[in-house]
N, C-alpha and C positions, 0 to 999 in steps of 0.2 A: 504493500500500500504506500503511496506517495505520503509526503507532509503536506501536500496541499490536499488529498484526501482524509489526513489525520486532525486536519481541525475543523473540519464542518462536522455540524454538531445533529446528532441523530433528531427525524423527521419521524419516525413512527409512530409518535403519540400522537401526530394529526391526522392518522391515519382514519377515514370514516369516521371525523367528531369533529366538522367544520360547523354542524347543526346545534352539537351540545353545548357548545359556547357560548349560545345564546340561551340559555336552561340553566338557571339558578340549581335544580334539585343536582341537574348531570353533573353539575361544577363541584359542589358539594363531596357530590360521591366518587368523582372523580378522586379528588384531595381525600377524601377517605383511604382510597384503594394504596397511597403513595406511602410506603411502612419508613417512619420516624427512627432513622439510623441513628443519630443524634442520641448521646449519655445526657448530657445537662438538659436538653430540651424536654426529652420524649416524654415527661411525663407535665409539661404545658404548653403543649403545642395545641392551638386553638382556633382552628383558620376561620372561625365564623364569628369571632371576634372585629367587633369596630372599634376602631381609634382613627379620633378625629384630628385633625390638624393644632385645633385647640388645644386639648389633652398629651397630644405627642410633644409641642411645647414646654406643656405642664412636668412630664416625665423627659423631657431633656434638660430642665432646672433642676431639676433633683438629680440629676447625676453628673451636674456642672458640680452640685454643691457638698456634692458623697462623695467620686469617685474621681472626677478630673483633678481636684488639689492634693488628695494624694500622689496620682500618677506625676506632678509637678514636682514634688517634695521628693517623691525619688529618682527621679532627672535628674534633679540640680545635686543631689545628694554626687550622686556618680561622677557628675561634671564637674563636682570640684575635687575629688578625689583624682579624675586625672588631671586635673588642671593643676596641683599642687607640682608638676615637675616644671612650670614654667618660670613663678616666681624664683622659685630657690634655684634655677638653671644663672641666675645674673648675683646668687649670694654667695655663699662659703659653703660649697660643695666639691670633694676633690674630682672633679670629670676634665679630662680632659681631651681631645681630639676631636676623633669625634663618637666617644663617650655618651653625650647628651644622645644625640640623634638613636644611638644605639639601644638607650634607655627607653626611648619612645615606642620604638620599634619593638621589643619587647614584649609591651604590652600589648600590642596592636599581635602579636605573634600567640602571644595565649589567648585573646577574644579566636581566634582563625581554629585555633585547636580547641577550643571549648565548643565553637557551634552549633556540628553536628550532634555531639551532646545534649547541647544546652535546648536544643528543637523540639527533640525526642522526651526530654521528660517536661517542656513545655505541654504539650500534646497526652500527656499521661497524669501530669500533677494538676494542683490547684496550685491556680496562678499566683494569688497571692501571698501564700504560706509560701511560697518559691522564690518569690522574688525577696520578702522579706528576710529568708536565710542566708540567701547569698549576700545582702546587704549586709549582715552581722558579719559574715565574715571578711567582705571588706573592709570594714573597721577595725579588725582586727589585724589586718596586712598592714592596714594605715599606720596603727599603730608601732608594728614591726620597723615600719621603715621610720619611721622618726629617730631611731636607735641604729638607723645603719651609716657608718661613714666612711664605709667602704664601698667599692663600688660590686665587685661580685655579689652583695645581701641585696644590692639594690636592683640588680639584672632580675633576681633570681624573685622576689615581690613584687615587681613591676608587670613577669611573665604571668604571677599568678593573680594578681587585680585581674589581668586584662581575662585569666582562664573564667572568674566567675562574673567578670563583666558581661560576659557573653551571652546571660542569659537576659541579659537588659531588655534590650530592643525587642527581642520576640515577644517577650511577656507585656510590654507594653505597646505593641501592634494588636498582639491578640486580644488584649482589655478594648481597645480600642473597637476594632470590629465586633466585640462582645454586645457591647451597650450604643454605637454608634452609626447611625444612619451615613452610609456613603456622601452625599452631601454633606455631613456635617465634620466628615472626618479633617477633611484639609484645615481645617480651622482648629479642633480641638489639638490633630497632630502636630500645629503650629506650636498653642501654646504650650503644651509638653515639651516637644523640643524648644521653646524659645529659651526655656533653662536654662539651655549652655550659653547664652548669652549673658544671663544673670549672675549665673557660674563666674567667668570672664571677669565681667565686673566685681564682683563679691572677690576674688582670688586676686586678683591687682591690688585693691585696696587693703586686702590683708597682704601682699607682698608689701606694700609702702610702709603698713603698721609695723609689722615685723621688723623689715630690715634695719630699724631703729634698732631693735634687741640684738645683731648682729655680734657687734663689737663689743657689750657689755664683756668683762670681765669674768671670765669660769661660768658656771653654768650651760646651760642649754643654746645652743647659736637658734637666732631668728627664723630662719625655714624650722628648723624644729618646730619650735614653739606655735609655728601654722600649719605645721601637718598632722599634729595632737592635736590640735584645735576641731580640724576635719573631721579628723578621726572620731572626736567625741560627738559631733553634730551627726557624722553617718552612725555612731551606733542609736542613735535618739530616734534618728529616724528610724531605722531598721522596726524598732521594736515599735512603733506608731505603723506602720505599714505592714507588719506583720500582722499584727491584732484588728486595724479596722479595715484594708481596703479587702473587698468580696472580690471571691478566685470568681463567680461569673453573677449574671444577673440569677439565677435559680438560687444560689448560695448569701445572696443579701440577705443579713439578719435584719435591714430596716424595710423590709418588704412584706406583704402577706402573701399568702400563697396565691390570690387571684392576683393580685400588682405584678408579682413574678412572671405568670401566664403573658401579661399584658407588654411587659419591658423583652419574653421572649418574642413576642408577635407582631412589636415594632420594627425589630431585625429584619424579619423576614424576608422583606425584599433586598437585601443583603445578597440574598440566595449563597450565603459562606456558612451557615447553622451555625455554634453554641462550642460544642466540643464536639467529640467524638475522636473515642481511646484505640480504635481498633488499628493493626497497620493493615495496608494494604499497598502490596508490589503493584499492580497494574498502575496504581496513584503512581510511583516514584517512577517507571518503565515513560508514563506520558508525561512528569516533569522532565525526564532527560532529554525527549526526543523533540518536548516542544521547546521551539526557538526563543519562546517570550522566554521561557528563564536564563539564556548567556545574554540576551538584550538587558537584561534587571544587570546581570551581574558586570555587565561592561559600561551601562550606566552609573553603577554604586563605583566602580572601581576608577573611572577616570576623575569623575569630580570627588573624590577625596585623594587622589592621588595629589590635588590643585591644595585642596582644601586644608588635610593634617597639616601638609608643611607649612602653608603659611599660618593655621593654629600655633603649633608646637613654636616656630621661629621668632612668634609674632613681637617678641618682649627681647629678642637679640639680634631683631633688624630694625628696630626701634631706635636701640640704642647702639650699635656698632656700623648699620650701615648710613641709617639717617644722624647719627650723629648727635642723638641727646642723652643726659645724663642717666643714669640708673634710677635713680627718683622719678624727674619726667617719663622716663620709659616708662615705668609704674602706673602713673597717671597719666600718658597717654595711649594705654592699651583699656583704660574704663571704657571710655567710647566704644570701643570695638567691639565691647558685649554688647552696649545700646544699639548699634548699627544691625548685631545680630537679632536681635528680638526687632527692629525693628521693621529689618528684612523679611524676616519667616511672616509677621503679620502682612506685609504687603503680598508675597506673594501667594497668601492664600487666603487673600481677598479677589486678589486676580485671577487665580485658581478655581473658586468659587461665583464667581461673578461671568466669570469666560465659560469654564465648564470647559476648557480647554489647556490643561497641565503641560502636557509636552510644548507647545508650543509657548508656553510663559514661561519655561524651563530655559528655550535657546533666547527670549530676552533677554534674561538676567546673566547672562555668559558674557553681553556688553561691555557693561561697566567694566568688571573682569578684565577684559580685553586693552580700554581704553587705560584703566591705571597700571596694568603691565607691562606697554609700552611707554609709559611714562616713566615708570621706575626706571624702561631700562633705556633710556635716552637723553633725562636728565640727572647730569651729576649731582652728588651731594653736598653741599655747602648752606654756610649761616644761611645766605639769600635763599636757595632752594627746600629749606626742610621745611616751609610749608606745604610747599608745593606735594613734597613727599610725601609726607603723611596723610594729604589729602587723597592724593594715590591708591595709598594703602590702605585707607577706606575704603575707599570705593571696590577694593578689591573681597570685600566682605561678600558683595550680593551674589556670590555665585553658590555662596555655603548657602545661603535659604533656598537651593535646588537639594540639600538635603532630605528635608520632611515634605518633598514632592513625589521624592526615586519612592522613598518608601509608602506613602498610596500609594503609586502605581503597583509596588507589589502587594501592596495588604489589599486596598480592595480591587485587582485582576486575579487572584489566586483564591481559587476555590477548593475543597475535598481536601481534610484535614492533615492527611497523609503524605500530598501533594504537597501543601503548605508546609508544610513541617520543613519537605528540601528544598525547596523555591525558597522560602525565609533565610534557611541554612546558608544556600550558596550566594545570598545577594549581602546577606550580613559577612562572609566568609572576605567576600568582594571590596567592603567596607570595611573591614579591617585588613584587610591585604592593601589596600591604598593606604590606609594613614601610616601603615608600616611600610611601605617602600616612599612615601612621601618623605618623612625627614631624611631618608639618605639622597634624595636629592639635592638636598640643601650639604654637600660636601664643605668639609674644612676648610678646603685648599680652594673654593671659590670666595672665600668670606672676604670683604663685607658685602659688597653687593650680591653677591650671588647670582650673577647674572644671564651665566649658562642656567639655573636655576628656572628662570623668568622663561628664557627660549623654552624650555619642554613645556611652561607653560600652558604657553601657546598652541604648541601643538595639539595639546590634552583638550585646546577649547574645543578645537576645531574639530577632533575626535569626539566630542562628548554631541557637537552639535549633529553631526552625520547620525551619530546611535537615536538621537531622539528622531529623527525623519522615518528612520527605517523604522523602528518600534510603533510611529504614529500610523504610519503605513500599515502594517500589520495588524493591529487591532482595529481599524475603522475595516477593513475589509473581513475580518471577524464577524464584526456587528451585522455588519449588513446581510452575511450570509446568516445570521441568527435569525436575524428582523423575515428575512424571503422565506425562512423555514416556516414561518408565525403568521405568516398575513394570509389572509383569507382571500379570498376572490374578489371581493367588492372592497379589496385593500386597506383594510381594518389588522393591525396589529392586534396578535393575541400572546398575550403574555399573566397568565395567572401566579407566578409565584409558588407553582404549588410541592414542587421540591426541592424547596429551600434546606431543608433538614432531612436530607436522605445521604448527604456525605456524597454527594457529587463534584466531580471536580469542575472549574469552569466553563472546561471543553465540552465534557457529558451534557450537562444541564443548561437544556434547551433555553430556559429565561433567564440566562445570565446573560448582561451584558459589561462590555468592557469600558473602565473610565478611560478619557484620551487626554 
């Protein structure tokens, strides 16, 4: 069978029932005969349930006000755990070479080896009890490394953050699709990921605080004293997000049992269902063979390949290549978390408002563009370091194509099994960039790093080509969906009605894809 035969999606449920579409009872019984694959659902699954627009509102404020501020609280939790290598990379730390960069990578090298992992008992555990553990034990690594001042303790902690870091992302996609209508995802996926923006800011200003305790006399040096700091804020949270955020909507202790039925039947048109524990090879045989998933993975991998480096660098090209002091560095990397929070809300207004993500993904690769060549064409001097750092701003908007890549894989991947290795290798892909990113920032280009800037460029132009061809691929998708569905008198039929049978995208005929 061809791959263009392997993604048109089976027609045989239209088979002699173009009449019963129009039959309330047929419809009915149709959605009866459809057996509820689904663990968390199966037992509130209620397709003859109304929820009105009003009401749907009502139950999206209550899990703005439950569930979205914790998934925030353990974001920023994470992001400044790894953001604690950036401060103390410009304080009294013995690294030298390139040491730092190696550091980073590390990390980025145990999320890669945790993932497969981390998918699997994604897909098997409650979310919450999961994500809350692994936070406990990153507090406790954090802790570790505050006492290392050597560098091999530091390799060897940095690898194992990144191993139980790994379960981050998945667990807070899959909350996300749990309780959140595809429409509203790009938005709440904003404000979750805008953390590391907050992150950013929060970790400069404690760089600036700290580095005062630097030079103190015995005791504890200044990066210490803000990596204990972390550390105790990540155990605080851990044990806050252990105990209140709910592993799914069936599992909310502030729910009744019919509210539960009602938050699983909002999903529905999701058509991704709930959970569901079981594996299934045929799932992982059509993630391999289908293309949308190296498209996920060569989009996650080039824009962070842009992105780490200039994360990780961002506080020592600040200060060595534009040429300000260590302090200023400090406080002129605050903005840069503002820029980023700033960003991810814009682009998923535009995201939201367009209903056309790929396409506001090759915008925002602009600006990028425009202050890349500016870093690498103006020199650095008194007169220029405005100009610089205005630059290096600008070079912010291509990270809020972040919490775009990732919709495109949360809500285009359906069939829980599927998703499992479709998340695996797009998160795989995103830590394989941030970890070869800083070694493009070599020693021996320092300060400008300007061969740096050139692969840049290249990476734009690569990341914009992958979004054309992915765009391309999934509108031709749809549209064979949409011809499979339309009736004669050209009427679109699409009932939703196995949303919860653990079908993967491709199988299940009223899935459509976001573009």
């Amino acid at each position: 069978m061809s791959k263009k035969e392997d993604i048109i999606p089976t027609t045989e449920h239209l088979e002699d029932s173009h009449d019963a579409y129009h039959d309330v009872d047929a419809i009915k019984a149709d959605r009866d005969r459809h057996e509820v694959a689904d663990d968390e659902a199966r037992n509130y699954v209620n397709p003859d349930l109304v929820i009105t627009e009003e009401e749907s509102r009502k139950m999206r404020r209550k899990i703005h006000k439950r569930v979205l501020p914790l998934m925030c609280l353990a974001y920023i939790t994470q992001a400044m755990d790894k953001g604690t290598l950036g401060p103390a990379s410009i304080q009294d730390v013995k690294a030298g070479g390139n040491d730092y960069a190696l550091t980073s990578t590390l990390l980025w090298c145990g999320i890669i080896v945790g993932e497969p992992i981390a998918n699997q008992l994604v897909r098997r555990f409650p979310l919450g009890k999961l994500l809350g553990s692994a936070m406990i034990v990153w507090s406790g690594l954090l802790m570790g490394l505050t006492f290392s001042l050597a560098i091999p303790p530091v390799f060897a902690i940095r690898f194992l953050l990144g191993f139980f870091e790994s379960l981050f992302g998945p667990v807070l996609l899959s909350i996300t699709v749990q309780w959140y209508l595809k429409d509203e995802q790009p938005f709440v996926s904003s404000v979750w990921q805008s953390m590391l923006g907050a992150s950013q800011a929060v970790m400069s200003l404690f760089g600036y605080a700290f580095y005062h305790l630097a030079n103190k006399p015995g005791g504890l040096h200044g990066w210490q004293w803000m990596t204990m700091t972390v550390s105790l804020f990540s155990f605080c949270s851990a044990i806050i997000t252990f105990t209140m955020l709910p592993d799914s909507p069936t599992r909310a202790k502030w729910l009744t049992e019919e509210e539960k039925s009602r938050y699983v039947e909002r999903v529905r048109s999701n058509n991704q269902g709930i959970k569901h524990k079981e594996f299934k090879t045929a799932q992982i045989k059509e993630a391999i063979r289908d293309p949308y998933t190296y498209l996920l993975f060569l989009l996650a991998f080039c824009n962070t390949l842009v992105v780490g480096g200039i994360n990780t660098f961002n506080a020592i090209l600040i200060n060595q290549a534009f040429g300000f002091s260590v302090l200023d560095s400090q406080l002129l990397s605050i903005p840069l978390g503002a820029m980023v929070v700033l960003t991810y809300f814009l682009q998923a207004f535009l995201v939201t408002k367009t209903k056309q993500t790929l396409l506001v993904m090759i915008c925002t690769v602009i600006p990028n563009i425009i202050g890349t060549i500016l870093l690498i064409t103006i020199a650095p001097s008194n007169k220029t370091r405005g100009v610089l750092i205005f630059a290096f701003y600008l070079m912010q908007f291509f990270q809020s194509c972040n919490p775009s890549i990732f919709l495109m894989l949360s809500r285009n991947s359906a069939g829980q099994t599927k998703k499992s290795f479709t998340y695996a290798t797009t998160y795989i892909a995103w830590a394989g960039g941030n970890a070869i990113a800083s070694q493009l920032f070599q020693h021996r280009w320092a300060k400008r790093y300007l061969p740096s800037l050139y692969i840049h460029l290249g990476l734009y132009g690569a990341f914009i080509s992958v979004c054309l061809v992915t765009r391309i691929l999934l509108v031709r998708r749809n549209h064979k969906k949409i011809a499979a569905q339309t009736t004669e008198d050209g009427t679109e039929i699409n009932r939703n009605a196995r949303a919860f049978e653990d079908l993967t995208d491709i199988e299940n005929p009223d899935f459509r894809y976001s573009i």
